[in-house]
PyMOL Python script that loads the backbone (N, CA, C, O; Angstrom):
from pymol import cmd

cmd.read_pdbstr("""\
ATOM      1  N   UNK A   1      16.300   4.468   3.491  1.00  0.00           N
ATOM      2  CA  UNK A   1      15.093   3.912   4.044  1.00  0.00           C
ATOM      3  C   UNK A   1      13.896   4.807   3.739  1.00  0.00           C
ATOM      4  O   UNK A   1      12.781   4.352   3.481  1.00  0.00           O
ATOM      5  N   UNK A   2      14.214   6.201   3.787  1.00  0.00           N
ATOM      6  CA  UNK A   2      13.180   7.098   3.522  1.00  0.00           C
ATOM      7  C   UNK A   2      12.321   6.784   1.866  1.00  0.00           C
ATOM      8  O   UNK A   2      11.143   6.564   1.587  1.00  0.00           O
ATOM      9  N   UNK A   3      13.621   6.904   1.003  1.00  0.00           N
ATOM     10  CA  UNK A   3      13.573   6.629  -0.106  1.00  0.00           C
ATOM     11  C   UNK A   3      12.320   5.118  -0.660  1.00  0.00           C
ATOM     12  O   UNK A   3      11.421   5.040  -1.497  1.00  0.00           O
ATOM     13  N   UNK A   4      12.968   4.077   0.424  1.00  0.00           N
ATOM     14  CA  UNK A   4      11.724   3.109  -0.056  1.00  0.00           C
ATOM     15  C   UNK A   4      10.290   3.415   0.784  1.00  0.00           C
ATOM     16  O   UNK A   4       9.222   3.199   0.212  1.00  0.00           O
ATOM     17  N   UNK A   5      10.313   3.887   2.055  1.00  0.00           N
ATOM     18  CA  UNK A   5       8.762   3.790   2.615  1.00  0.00           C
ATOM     19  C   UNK A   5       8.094   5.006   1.333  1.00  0.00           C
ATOM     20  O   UNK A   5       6.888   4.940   1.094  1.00  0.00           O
ATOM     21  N   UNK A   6       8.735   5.789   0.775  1.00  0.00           N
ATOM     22  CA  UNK A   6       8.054   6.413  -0.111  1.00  0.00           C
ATOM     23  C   UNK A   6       7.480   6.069  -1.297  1.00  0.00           C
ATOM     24  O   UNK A   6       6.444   6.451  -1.842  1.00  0.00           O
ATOM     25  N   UNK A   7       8.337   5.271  -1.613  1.00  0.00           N
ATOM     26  CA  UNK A   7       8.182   4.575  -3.308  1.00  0.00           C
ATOM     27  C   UNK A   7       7.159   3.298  -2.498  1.00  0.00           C
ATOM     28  O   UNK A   7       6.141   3.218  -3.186  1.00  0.00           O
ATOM     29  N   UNK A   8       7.100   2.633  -1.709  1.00  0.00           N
ATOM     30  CA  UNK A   8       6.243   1.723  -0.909  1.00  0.00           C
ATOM     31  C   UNK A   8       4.725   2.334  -0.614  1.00  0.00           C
ATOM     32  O   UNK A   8       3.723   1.627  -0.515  1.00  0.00           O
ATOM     33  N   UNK A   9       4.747   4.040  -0.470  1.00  0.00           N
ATOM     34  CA  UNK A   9       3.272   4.638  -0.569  1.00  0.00           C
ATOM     35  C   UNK A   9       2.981   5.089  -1.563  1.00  0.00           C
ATOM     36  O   UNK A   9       1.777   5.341  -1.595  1.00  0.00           O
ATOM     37  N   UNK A  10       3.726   5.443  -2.833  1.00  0.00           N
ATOM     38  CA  UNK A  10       3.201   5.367  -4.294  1.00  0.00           C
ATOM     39  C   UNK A  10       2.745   4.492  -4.889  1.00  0.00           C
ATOM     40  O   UNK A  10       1.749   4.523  -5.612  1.00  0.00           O
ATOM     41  N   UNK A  11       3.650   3.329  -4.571  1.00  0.00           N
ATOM     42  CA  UNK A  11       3.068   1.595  -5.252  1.00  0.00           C
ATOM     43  C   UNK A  11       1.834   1.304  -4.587  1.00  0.00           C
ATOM     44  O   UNK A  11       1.114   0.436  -5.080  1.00  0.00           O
ATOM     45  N   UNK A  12       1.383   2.056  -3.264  1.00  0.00           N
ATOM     46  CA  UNK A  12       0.085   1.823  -2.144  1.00  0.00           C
ATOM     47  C   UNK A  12      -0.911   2.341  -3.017  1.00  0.00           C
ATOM     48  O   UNK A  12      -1.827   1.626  -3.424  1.00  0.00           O
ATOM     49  N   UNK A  13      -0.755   3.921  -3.431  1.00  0.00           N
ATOM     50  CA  UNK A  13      -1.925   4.659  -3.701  1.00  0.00           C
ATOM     51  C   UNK A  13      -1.780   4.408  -5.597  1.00  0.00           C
ATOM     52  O   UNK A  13      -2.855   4.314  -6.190  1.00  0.00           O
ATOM     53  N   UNK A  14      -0.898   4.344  -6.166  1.00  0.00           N
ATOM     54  CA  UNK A  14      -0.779   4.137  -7.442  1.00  0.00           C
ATOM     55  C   UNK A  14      -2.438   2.517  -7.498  1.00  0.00           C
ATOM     56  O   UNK A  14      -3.538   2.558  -8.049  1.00  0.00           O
ATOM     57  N   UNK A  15      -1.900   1.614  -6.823  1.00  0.00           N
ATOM     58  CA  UNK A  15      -3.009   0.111  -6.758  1.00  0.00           C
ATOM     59  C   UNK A  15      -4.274   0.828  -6.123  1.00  0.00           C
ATOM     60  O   UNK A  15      -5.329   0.627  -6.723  1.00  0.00           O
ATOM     61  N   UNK A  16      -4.312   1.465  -5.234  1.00  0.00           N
ATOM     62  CA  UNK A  16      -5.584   1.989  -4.704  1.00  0.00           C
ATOM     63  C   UNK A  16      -6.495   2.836  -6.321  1.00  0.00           C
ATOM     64  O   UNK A  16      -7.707   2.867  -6.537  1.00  0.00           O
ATOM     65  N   UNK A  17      -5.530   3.328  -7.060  1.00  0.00           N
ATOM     66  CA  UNK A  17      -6.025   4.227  -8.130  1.00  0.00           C
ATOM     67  C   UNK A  17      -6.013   3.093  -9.073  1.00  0.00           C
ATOM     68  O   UNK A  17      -7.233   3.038  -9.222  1.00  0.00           O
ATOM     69  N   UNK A  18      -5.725   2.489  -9.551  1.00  0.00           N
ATOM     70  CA  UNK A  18      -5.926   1.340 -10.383  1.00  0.00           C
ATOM     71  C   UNK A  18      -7.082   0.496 -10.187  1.00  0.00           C
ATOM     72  O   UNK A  18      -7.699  -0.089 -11.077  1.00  0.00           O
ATOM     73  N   UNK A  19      -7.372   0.477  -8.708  1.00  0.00           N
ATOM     74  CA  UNK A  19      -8.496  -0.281  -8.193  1.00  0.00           C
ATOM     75  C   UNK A  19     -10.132   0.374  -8.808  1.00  0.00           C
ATOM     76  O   UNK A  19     -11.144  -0.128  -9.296  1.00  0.00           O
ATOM     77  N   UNK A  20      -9.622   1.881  -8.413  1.00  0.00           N
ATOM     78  CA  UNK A  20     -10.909   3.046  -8.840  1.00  0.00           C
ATOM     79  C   UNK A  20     -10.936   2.578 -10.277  1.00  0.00           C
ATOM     80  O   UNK A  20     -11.973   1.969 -10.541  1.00  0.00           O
ATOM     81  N   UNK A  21      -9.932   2.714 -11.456  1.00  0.00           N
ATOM     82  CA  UNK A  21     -10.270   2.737 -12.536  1.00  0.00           C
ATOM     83  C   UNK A  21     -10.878   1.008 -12.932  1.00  0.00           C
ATOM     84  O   UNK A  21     -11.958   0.913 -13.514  1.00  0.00           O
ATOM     85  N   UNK A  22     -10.289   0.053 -12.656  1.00  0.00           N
ATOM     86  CA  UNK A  22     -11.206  -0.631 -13.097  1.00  0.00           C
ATOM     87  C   UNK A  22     -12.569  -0.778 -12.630  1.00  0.00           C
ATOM     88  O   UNK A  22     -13.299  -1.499 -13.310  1.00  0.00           O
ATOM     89  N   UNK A  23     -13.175  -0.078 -11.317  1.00  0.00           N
ATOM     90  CA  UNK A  23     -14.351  -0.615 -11.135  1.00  0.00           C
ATOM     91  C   UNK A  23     -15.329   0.469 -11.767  1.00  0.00           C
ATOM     92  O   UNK A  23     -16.551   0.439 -11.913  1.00  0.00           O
ATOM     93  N   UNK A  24     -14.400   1.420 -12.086  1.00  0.00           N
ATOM     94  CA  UNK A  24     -15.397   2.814 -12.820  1.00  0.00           C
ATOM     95  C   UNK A  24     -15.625   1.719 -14.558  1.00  0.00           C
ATOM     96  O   UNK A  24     -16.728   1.521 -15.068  1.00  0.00           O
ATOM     97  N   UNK A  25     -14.634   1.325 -14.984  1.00  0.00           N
ATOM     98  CA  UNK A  25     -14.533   0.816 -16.531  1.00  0.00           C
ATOM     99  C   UNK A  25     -14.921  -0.808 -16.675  1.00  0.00           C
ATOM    100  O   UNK A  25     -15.504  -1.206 -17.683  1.00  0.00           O
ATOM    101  N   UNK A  26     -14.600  -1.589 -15.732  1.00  0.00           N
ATOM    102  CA  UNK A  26     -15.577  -3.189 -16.036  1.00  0.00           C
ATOM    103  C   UNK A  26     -16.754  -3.143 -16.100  1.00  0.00           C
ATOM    104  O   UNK A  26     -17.447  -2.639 -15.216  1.00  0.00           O
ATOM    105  N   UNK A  27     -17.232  -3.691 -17.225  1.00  0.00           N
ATOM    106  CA  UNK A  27     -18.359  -4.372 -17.181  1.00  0.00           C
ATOM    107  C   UNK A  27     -19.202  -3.057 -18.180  1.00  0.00           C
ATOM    108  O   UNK A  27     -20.284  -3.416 -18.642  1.00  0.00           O
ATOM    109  N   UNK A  28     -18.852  -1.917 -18.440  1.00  0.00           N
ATOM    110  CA  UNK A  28     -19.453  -0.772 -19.126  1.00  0.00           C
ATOM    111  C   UNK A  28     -19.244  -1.450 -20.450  1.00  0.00           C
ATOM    112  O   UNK A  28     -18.224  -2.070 -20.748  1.00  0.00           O
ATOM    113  N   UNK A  29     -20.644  -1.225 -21.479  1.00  0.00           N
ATOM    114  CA  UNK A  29     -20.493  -1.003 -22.710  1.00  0.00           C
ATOM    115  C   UNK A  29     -20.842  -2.899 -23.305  1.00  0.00           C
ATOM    116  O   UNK A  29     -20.636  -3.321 -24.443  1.00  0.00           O
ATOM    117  N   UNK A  30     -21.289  -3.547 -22.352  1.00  0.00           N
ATOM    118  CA  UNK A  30     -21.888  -4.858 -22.461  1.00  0.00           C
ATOM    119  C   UNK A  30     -20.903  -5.818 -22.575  1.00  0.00           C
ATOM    120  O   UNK A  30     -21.096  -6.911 -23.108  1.00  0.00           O
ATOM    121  N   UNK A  31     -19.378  -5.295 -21.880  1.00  0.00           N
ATOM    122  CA  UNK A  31     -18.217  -6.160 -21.811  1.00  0.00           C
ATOM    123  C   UNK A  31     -18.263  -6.884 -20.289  1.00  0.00           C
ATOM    124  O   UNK A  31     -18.859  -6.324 -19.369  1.00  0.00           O
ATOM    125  N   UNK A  32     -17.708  -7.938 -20.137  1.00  0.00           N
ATOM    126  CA  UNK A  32     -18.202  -9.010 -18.711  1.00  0.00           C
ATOM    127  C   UNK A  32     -16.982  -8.510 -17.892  1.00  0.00           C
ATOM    128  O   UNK A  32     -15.883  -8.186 -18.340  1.00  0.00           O
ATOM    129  N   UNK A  33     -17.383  -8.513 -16.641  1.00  0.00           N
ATOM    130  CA  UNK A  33     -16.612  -8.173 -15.864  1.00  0.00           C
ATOM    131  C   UNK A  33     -15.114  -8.799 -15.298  1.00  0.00           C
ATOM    132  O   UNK A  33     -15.229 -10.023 -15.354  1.00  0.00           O
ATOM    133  N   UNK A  34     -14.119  -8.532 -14.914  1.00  0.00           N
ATOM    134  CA  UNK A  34     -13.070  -9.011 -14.647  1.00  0.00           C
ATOM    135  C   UNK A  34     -13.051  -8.784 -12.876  1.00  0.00           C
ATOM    136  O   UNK A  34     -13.725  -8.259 -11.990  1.00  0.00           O
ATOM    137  N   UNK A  35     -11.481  -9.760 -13.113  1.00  0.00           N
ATOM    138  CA  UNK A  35     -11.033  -9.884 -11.656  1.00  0.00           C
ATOM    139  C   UNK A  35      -9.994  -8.059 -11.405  1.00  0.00           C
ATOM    140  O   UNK A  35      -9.576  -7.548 -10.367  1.00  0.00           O
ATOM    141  N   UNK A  36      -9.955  -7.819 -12.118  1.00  0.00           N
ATOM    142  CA  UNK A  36      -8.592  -6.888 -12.321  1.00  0.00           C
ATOM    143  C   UNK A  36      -9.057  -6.078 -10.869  1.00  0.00           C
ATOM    144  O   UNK A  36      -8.157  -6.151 -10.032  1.00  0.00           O
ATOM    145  N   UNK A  37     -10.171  -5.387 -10.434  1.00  0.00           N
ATOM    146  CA  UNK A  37     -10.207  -4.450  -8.970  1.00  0.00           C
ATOM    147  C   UNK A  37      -9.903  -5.201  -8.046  1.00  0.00           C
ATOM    148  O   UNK A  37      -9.267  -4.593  -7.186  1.00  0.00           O
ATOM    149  N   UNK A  38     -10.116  -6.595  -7.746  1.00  0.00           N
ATOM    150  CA  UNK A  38     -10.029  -7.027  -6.709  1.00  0.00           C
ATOM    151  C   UNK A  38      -8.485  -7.761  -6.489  1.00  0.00           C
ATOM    152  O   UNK A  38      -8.136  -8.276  -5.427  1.00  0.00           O
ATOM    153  N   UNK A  39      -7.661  -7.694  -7.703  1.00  0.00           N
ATOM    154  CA  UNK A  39      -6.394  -8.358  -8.258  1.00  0.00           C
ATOM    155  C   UNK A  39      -5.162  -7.012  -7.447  1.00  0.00           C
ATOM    156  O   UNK A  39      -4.311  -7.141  -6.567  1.00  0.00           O
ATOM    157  N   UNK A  40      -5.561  -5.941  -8.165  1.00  0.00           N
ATOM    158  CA  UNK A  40      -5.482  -4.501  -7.563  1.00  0.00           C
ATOM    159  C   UNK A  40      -5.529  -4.561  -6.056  1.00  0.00           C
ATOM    160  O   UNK A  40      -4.452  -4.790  -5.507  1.00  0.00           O
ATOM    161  N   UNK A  41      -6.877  -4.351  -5.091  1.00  0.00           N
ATOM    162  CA  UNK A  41      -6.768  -4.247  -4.391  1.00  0.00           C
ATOM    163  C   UNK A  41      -5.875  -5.324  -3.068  1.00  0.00           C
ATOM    164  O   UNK A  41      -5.491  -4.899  -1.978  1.00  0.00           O
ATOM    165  N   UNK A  42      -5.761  -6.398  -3.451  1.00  0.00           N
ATOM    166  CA  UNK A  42      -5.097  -7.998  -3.269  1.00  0.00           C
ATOM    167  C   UNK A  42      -3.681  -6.950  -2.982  1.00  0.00           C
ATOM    168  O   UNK A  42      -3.140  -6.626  -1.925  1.00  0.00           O
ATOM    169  N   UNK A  43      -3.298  -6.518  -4.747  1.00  0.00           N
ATOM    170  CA  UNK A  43      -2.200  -6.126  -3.885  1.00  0.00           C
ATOM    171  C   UNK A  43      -1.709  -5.242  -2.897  1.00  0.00           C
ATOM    172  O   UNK A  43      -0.710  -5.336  -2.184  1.00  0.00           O
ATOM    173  N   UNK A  44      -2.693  -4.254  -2.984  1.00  0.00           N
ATOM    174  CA  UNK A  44      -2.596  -3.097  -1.993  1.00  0.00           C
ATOM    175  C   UNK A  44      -2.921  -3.332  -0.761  1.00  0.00           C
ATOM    176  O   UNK A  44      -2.696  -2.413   0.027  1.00  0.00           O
ATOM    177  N   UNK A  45      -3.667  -4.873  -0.104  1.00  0.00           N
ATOM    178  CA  UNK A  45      -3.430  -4.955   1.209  1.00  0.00           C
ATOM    179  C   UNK A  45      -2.237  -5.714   1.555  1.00  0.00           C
ATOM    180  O   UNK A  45      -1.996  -5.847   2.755  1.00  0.00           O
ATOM    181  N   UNK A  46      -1.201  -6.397   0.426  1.00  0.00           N
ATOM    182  CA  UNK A  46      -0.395  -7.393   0.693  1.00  0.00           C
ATOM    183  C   UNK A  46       0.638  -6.238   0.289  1.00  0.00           C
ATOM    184  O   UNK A  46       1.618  -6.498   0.988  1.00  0.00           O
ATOM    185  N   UNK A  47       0.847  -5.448  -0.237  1.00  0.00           N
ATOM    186  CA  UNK A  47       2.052  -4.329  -0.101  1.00  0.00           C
ATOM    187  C   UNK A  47       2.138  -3.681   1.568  1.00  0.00           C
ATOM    188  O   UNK A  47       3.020  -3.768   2.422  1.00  0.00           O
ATOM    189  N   UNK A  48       0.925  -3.079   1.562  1.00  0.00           N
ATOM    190  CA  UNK A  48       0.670  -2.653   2.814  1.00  0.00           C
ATOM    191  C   UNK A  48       1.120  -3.382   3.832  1.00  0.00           C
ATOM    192  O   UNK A  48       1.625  -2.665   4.696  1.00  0.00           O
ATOM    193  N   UNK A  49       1.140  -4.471   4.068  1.00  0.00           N
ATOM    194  CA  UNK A  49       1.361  -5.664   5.173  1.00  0.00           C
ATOM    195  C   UNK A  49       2.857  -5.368   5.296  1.00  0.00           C
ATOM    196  O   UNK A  49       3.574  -5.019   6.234  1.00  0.00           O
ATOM    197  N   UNK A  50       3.100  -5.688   3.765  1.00  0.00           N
ATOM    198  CA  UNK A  50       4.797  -5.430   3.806  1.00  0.00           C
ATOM    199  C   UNK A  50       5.499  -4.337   4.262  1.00  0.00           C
ATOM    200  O   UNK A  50       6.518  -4.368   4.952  1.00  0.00           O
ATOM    201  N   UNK A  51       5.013  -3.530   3.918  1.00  0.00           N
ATOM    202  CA  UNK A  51       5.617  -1.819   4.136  1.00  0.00           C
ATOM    203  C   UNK A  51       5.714  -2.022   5.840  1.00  0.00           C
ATOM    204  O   UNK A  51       6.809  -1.787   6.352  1.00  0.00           O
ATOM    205  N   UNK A  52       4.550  -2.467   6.745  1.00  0.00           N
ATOM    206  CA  UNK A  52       4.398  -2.565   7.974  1.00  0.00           C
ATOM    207  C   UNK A  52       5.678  -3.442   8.411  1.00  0.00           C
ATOM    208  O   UNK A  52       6.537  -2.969   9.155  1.00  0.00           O
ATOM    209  N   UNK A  53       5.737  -4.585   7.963  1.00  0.00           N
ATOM    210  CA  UNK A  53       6.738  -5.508   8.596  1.00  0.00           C
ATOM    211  C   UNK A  53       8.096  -4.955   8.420  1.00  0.00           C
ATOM    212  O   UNK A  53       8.819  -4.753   9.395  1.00  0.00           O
ATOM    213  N   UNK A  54       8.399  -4.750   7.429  1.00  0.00           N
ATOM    214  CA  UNK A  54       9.686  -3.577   6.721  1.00  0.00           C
ATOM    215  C   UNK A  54       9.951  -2.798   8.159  1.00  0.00           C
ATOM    216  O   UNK A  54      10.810  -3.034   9.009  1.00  0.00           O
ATOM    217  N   UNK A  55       9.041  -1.909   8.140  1.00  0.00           N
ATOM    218  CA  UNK A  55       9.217  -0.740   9.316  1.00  0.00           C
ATOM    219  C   UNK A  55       9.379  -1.149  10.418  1.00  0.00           C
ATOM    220  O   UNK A  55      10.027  -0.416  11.165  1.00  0.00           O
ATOM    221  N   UNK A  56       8.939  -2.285  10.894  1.00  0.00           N
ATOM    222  CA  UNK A  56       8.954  -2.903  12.388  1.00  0.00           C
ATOM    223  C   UNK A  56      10.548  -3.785  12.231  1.00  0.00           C
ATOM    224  O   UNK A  56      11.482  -3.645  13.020  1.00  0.00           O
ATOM    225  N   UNK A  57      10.546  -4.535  11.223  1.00  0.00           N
ATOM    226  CA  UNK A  57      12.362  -5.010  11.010  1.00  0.00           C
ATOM    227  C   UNK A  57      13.231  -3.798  11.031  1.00  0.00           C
ATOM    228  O   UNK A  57      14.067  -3.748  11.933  1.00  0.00           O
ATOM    229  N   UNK A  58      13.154  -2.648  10.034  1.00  0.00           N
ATOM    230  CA  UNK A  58      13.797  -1.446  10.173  1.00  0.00           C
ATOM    231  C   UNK A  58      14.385  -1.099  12.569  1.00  0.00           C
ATOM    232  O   UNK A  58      15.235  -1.036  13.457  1.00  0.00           O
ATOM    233  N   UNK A  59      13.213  -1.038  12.200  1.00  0.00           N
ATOM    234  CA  UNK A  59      13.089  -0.136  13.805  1.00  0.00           C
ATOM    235  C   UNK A  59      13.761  -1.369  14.639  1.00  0.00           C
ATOM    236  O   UNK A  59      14.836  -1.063  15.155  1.00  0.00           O
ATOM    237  N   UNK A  60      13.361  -2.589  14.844  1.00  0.00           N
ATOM    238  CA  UNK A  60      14.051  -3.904  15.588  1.00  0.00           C
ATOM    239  C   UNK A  60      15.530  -3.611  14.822  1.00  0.00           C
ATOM    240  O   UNK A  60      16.223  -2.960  15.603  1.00  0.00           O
ATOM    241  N   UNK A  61      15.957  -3.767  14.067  1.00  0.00           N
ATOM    242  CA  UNK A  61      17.515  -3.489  13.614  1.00  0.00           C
ATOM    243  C   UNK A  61      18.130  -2.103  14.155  1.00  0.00           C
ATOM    244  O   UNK A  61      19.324  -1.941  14.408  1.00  0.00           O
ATOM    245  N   UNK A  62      17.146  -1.151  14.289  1.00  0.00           N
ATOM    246  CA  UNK A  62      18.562  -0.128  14.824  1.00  0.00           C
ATOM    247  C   UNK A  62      18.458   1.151  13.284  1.00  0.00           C
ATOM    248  O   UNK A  62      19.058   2.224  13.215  1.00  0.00           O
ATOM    249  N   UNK A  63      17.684   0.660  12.425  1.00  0.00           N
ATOM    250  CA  UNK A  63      18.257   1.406  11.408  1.00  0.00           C
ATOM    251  C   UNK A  63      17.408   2.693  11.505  1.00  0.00           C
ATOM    252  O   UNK A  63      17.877   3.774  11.149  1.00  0.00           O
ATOM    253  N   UNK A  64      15.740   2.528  12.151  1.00  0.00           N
ATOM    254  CA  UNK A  64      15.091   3.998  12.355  1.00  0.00           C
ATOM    255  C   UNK A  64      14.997   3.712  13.590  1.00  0.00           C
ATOM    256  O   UNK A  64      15.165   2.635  14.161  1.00  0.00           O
ATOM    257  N   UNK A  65      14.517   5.469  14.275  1.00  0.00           N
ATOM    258  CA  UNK A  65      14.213   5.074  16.060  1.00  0.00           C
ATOM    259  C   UNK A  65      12.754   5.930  16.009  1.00  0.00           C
ATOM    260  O   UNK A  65      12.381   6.584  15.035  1.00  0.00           O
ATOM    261  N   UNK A  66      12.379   5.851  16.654  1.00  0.00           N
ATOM    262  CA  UNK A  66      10.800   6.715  17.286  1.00  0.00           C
ATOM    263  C   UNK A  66      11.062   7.903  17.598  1.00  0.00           C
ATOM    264  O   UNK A  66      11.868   8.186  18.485  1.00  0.00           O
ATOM    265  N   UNK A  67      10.405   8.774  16.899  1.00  0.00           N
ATOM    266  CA  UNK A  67      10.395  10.158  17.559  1.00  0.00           C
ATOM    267  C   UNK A  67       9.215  10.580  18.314  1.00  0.00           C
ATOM    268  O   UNK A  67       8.290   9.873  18.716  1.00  0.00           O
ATOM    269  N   UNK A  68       9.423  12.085  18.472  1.00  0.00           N
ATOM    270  CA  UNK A  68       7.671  12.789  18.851  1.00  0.00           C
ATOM    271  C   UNK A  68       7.475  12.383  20.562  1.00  0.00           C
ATOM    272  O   UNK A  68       8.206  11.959  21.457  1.00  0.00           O
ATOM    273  N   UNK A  69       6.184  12.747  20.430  1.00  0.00           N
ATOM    274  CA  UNK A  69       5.827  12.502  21.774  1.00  0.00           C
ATOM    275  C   UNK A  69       6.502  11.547  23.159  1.00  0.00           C
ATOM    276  O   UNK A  69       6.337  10.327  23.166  1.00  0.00           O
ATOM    277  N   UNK A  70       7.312  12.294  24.369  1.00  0.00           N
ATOM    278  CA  UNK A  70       7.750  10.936  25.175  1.00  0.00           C
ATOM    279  C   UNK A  70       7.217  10.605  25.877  1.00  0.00           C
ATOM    280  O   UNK A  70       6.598  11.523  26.417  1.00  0.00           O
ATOM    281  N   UNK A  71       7.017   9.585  26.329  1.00  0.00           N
ATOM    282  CA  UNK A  71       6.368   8.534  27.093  1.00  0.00           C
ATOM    283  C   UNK A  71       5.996   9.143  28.143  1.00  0.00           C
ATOM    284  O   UNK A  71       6.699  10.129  28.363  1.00  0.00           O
ATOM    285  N   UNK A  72       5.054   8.944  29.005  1.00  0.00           N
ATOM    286  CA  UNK A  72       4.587  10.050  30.213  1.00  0.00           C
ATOM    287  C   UNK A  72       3.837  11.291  30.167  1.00  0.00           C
ATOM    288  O   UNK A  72       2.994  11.667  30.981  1.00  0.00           O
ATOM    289  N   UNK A  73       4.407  12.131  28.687  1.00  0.00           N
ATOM    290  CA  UNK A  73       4.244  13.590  28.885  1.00  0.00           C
ATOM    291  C   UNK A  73       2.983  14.038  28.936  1.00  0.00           C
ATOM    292  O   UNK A  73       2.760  15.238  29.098  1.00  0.00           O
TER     293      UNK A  73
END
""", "prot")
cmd.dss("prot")
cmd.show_as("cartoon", "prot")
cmd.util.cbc("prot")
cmd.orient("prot")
């Protein structure tokens, strides 16, 4: 489980950095602009969503539990 929430925040910030490069490189040099940053970022809030639901099914199944701070303290 560790293994995917990790590879799930590389595929996060890998699209977040993909997002930077096309909006640094469309449209420079009198070429018309594309969808590609916003195609990018599309996916990085719809990965994100996922990674969330993942973790909340994870945790409802039993397979991670909550640590840290207990309740009250």
């Amino acid at each position: 489980m560790k293994y995917l929430v990790l590879l799930a925040f590389i595929a996060i910030l890998g699209s977040l950095g993909s997002a930077l490069w096309f909006m640094m490189r469309d449209g420079q040099g009198g070429k018309p602009k594309t969808s590609n940053m916003a195609r990018a970022l599309a996916f990085r809030v719809g990965f994100s969503i996922l990674l969330f639901i993942c973790i909340l099914v994870a945790w409802k199944l039993g397979w991670i539990h909550p640590t840290g701070i207990p309740a009250g303290a």
